[in-house]
C-alpha positions in Angstrom: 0.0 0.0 0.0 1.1 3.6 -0.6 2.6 5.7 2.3 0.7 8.9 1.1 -2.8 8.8 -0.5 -4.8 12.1 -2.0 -7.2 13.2 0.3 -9.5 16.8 0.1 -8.9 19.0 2.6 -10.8 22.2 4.2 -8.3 24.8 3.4 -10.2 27.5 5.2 -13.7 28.1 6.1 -15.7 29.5 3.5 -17.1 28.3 0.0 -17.2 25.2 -2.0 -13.5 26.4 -4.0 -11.8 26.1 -0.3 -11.9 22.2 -0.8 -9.0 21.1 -2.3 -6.7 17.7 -3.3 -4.3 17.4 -1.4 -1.4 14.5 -0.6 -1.9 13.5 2.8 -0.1 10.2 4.9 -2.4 7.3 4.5 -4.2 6.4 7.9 -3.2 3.1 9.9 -6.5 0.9 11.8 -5.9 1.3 15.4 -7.6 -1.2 18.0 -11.2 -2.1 17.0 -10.5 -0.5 13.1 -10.2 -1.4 9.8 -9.0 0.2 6.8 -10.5 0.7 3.7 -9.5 1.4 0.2 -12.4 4.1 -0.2 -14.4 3.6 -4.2 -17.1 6.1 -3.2 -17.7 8.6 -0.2 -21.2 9.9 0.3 -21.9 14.0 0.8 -23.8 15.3 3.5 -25.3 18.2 4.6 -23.0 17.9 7.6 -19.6 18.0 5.2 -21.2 21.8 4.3 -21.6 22.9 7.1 -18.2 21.6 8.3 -16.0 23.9 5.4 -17.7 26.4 6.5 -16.6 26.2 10.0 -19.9 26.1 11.7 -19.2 22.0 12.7 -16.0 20.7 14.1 -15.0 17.3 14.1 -15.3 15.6 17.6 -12.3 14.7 19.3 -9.7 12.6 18.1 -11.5 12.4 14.6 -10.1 13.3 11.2 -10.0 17.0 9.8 -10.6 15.3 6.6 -14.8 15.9 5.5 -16.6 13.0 4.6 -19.0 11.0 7.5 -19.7 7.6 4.9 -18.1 5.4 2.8 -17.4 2.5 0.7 -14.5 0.2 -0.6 -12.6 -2.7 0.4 -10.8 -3.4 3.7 -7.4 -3.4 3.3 -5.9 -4.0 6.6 -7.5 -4.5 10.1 -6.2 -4.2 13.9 -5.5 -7.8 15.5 -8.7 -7.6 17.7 -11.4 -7.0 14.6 -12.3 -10.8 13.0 -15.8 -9.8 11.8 -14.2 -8.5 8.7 -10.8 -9.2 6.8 -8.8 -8.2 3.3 -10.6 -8.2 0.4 -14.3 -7.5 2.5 -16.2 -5.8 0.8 -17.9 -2.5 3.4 -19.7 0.2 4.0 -18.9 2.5 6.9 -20.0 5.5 9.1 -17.4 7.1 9.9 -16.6 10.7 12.2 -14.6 11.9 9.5 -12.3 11.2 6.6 -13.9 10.2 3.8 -13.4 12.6 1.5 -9.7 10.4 0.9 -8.4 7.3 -1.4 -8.1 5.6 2.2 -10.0 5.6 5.2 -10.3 4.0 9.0 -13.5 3.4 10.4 -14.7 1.1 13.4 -15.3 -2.4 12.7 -18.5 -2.0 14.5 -19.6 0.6 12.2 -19.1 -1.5 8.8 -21.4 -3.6 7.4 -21.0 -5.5 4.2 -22.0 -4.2 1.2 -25.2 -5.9 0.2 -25.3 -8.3 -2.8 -25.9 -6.6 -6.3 -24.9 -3.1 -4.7 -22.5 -1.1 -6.5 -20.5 0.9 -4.2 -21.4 4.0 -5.2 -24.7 3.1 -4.0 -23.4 1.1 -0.8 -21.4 4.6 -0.3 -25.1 6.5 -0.5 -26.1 4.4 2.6 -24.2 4.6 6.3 -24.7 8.4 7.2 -28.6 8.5 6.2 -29.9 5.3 6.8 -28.3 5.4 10.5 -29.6 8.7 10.9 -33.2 7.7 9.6 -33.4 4.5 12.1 -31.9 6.3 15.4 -34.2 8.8 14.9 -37.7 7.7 13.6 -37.4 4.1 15.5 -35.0 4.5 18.2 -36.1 7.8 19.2 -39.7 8.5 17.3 -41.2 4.9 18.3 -42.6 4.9 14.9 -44.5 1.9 14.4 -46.9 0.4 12.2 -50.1 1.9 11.3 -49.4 5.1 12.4 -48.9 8.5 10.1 -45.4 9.5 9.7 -44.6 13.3 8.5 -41.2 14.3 7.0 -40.1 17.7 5.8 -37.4 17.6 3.0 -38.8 14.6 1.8 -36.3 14.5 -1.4 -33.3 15.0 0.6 -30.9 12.2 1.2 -32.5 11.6 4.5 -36.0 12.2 3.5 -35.6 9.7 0.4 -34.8 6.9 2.9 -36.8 8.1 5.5 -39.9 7.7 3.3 -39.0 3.7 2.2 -38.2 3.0 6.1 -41.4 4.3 6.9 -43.4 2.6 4.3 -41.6 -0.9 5.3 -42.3 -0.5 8.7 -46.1 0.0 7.7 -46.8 3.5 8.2 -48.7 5.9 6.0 -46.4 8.5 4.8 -46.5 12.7 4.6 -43.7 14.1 2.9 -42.9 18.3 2.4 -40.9 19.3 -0.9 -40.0 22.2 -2.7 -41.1 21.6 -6.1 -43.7 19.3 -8.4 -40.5 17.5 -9.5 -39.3 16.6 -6.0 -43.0 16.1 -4.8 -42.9 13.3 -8.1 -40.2 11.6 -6.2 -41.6 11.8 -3.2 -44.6 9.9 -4.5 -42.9 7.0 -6.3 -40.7 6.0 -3.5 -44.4 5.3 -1.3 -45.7 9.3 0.2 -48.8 8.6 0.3 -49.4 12.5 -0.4 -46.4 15.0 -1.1 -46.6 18.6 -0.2 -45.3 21.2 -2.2 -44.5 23.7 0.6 -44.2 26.4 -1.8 -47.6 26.2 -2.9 -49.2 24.2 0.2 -49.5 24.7 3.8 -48.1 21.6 5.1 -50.4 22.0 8.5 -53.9 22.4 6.4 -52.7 19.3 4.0 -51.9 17.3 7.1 -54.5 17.8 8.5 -57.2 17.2 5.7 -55.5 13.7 4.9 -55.4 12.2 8.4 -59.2 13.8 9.2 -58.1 16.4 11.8 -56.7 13.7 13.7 -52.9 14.5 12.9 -49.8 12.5 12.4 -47.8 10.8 14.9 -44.1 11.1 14.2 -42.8 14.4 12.5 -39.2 14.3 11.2 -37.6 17.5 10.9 -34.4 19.0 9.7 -35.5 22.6 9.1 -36.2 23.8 12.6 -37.3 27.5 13.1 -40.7 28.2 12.7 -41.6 24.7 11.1 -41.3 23.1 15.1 -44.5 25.4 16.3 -46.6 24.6 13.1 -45.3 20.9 13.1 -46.6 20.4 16.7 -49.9 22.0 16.0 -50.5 18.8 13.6 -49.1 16.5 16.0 -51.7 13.7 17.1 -52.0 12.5 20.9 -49.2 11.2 21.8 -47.6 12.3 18.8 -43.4 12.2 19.0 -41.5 15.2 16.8 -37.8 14.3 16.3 -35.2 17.0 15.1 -32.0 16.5 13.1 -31.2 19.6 11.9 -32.0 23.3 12.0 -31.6 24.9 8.5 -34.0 27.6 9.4 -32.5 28.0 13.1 -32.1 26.8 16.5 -35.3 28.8 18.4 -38.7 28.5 18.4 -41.6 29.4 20.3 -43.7 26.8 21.7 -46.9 26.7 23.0 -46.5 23.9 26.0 -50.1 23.8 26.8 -50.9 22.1 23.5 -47.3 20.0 24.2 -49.3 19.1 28.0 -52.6 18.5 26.6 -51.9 16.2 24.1 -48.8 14.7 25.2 -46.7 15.2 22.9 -42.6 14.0 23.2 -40.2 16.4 21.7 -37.0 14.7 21.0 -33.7 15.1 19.0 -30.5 13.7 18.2 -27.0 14.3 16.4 -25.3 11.1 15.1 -21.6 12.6 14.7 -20.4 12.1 18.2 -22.1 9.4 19.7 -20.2 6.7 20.8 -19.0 3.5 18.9 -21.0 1.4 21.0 -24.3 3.2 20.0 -23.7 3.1 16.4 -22.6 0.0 16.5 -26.0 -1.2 17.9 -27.9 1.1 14.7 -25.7 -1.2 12.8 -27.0 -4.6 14.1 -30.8 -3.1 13.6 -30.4 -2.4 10.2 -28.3 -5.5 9.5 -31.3 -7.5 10.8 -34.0 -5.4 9.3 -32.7 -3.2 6.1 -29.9 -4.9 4.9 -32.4 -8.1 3.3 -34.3 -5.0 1.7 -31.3 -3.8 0.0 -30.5 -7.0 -1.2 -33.3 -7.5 -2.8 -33.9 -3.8 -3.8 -37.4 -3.2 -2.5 -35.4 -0.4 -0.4 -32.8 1.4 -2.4 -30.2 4.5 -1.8 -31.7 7.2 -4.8 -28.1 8.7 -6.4 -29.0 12.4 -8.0 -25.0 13.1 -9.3 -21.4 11.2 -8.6 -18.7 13.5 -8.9 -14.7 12.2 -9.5 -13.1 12.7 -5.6 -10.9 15.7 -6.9 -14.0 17.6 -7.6 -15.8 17.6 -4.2 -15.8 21.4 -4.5 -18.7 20.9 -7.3 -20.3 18.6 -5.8 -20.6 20.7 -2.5 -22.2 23.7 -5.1 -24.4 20.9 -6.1 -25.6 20.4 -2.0 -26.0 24.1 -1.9 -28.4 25.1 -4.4 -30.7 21.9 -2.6 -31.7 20.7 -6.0 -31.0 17.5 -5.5 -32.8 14.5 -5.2 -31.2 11.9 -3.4 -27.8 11.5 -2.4 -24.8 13.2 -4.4 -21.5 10.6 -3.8 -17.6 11.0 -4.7 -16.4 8.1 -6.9 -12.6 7.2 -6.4 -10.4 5.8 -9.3 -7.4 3.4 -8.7 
């Protein structure tokens, strides 16, 4: 193996043209690691915000952007045996996969499923972990109920609304245009809102018969919380992820009282192994069968070659995606 390896680095806070290839010294698996040759690396949200200085990597975890990938293990540390040379993985990771090789904890890999390519299998880790912490784990969403989420055509929201639908739910999904509102539908939204045109609250409201929904997933934050409680059922369990449109609100805790509500939240980033690694074994036991046999599937809007993550960050910005946007690597 190489002793240096091209990775892209954050140059300085500021705009997509900061990111930048650059030669780095390849990582080594400490305890409880592999390595892996890294084919694709997924882009989040998360990787934006990160350039632009506004989300620092936890301790002890690479500088390097990039919170998923996918390749094949190159080397592991003497205590991992669930996965060897020549395995091929998808991993969360805390950082570093914007690079031709990456570490990641055994625990956190899961083989890539049969038939996936890894530019798909890359698409996976940071969303699909995401979606089941927070809409299982945390939201209690079960089957039968009505599930809400906004952003319906982003990364998360496109797996969030197949999760949902395989767990048996009925589905409400918010987008920002007919053409993202179309992909809403096909992957099983039982009704997409165009919140351009719409008010989520009314539509909501109309299509469960005033009763509400009972999980709300919501990476926009601001004045969305207020109006996504108001369509909350009894009982009813809103779940934050993210906060596009800001960090307060102003909440009306008589209607949270009356009906009961749970208001909940998580970040994924700097958790502990041993709670990702039990994400992992749910979705090894529950997803991973439906991505074998592609009734679930990661939706790919754009792949962009590794050196030109700086594009594919312009991409993220102007949120006209659908799906997941990934960096292929070439050997």
């Amino acid at each position: 193996m190489p002793e240096m390896m091209t990775a892209i680095e954050i140059t300085a806070p500021g705009k997509p043209d900061v990111l930048k290839p650059a030669p780095r010294p390849r990582p080594a698996a400490r305890a409880g690691e592999v390595l892996i040759a890294v084919r694709a690396a997924g882009v989040n949200r998360p990787d934006v915000f990160q350039r632009m200085g506004r989300y620092d990597p936890p301790p002890g975890a690479s500088d390097i952007p990039g919170l998923e990938v996918a390749g094949e293990v190159v080397a592991a540390a003497p205590d991992v045996t669930a996965f060897k040379p020549g395995d091929s993985v998808c991993a969360l990771v805390a950082g570093g996969g914007y690079a031709e090789f990456c570490t990641a904890p055994a625990a956190q890999c899961l083989p890539v499923p049969d038939g996936m390519s890894m530019t798909e299998a890359a698409a996976v880790p940071e969303t699909f972990f995401t979606v089941w912490s927070n809409v299982f784990d945390r939201g209690r969403l079960a089957a039968g109920e009505t599930f809400l989420v906004h952003g319906g055509s982003s990364g998360i929201g496109t797996t969030a609304i197949q999760l949902a639908r395989m767990a048996g739910a009925r589905v409400l999904a918010t987008a920002g245009s007919a053409e993202k509102c179309r992909a809403c539908a096909d992957l099983g939204a039982e009704r997409a809102i165009n919140y351009r045109e719409e008010d989520f609250v009314a539509v909501a409201n109309e299509v469960t018969g005033g009763r509400g929904v009972d999980v709300v997933l919501d990476m926009v934050g601001g004045d969305y919380i207020p109006r996504s409680l108001s369509v909350l059922a009894p009982d009813g369990r809103h779940v934050s992820i993210a906060l596009l449109r800001g960090s307060k609100a102003e909440i009306d805790f008589n209607a949270v009282m009356r009906k009961r509500l749970t208001l909940t939240g998580s970040t994924l980033r700097p958790r502990p192994v041993a709670d990702k690694a039990a994400i992992a074994a749910k979705l090894r036991a529950h997803v991973w069968p439906k991505l074998a046999d592609r009734s679930i599937r990661p939706l790919i809007h754009a792949t962009f070659p590794l050196a030109e993550a700086a594009r594919a960050h312009a991409l993220m910005e102007t949120s006209e995606h659908i799906g997941k946007i990934v960096l292929t690597v070439t050997t």
